[in-house]
C-alpha positions as CSV (number, residue, x, y, z in Angstrom):
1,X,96.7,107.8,93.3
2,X,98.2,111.6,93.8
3,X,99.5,112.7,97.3
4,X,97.0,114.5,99.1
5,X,99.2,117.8,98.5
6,X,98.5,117.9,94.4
7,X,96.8,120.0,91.9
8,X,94.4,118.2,89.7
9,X,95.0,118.2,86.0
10,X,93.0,117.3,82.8
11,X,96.0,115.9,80.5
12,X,95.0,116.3,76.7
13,X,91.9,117.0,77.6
14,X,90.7,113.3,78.8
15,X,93.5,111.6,80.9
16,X,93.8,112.2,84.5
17,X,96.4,113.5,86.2
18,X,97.8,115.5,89.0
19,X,100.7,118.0,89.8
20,X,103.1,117.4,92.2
21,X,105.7,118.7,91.9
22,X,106.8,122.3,90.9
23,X,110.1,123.6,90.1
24,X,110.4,126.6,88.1
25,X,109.1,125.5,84.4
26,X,109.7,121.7,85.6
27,X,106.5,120.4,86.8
28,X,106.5,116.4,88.1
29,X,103.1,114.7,87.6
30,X,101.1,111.8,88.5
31,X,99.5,110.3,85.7
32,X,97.2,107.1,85.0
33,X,99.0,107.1,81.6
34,X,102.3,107.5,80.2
35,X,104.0,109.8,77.7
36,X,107.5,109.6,75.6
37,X,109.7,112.4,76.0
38,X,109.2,115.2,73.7
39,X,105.6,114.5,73.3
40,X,103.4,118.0,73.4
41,X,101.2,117.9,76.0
42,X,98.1,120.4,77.0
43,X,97.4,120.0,80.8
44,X,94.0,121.6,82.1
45,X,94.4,122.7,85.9
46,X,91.0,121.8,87.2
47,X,91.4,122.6,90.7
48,X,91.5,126.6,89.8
49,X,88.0,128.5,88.5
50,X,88.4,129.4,85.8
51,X,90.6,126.3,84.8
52,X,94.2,127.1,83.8
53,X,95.9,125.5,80.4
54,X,99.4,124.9,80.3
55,X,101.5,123.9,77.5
56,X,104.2,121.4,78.2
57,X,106.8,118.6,76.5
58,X,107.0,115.3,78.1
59,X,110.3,114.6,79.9
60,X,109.7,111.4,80.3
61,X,107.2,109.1,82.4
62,X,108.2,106.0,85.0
63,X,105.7,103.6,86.2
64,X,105.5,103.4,89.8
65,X,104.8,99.6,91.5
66,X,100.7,101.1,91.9
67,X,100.4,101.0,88.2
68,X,100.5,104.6,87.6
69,X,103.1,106.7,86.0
70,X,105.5,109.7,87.6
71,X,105.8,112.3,84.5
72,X,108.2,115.2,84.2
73,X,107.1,118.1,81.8
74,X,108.5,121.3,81.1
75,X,106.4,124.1,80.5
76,X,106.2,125.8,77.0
77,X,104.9,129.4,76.2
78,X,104.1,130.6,79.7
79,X,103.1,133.9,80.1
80,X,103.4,135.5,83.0
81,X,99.2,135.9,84.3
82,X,99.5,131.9,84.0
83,X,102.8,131.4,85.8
84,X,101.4,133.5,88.4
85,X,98.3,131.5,88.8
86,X,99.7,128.2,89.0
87,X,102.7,129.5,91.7
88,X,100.0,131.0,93.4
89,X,97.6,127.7,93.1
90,X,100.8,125.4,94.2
91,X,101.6,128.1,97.2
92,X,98.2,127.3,98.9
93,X,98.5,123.8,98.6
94,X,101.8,123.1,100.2
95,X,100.7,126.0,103.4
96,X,98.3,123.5,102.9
């Protein structure tokens, strides 16, 4: 399960996921599946209306004793409207 302090994401369109994480272009994840580095990933930020779509490649993924999966991703072809969004998005979760 995702930290209480997380953005829900749509990953590929079907798995779930959530940020938690977010460092510049660096975003860490919780996932209920993994992904191999350098995989292309599309991530749908539910929590904002209307949703946001990111672009990112899979940095790698390592399963956590729950059974889910801590992924890093780095963000691909951000433009600026949708880096806004999402710092603005992860801004008002962690005043919380």
């Amino acid at each position: 399960m995702p930290p209480a302090a997380s953005l829900p994401v749509l990953i590929n369109g079907a798995a779930p996921g959530a940020i938690v994480q977010l460092e510049g272009l660096l975003l860490q994840l919780w996932s209920a599946k993994p992904f191999p580095p350098g995989q292309p990933l599309q991530l749908r930020v539910t929590a904002l209306e209307p949703a946001l779509q990111l672009e990112g490649r899979s940095l790698g993924s390592k399963r956590s004793p729950d059974g889910t999966y801590a992924l890093r991703l780095r963000l691909i072809n951000l433009q600026k409207p949708s880096r806004e969004a999402l710092e603005r998005a992860w801004a008002s979760i962690e005043r919380g």
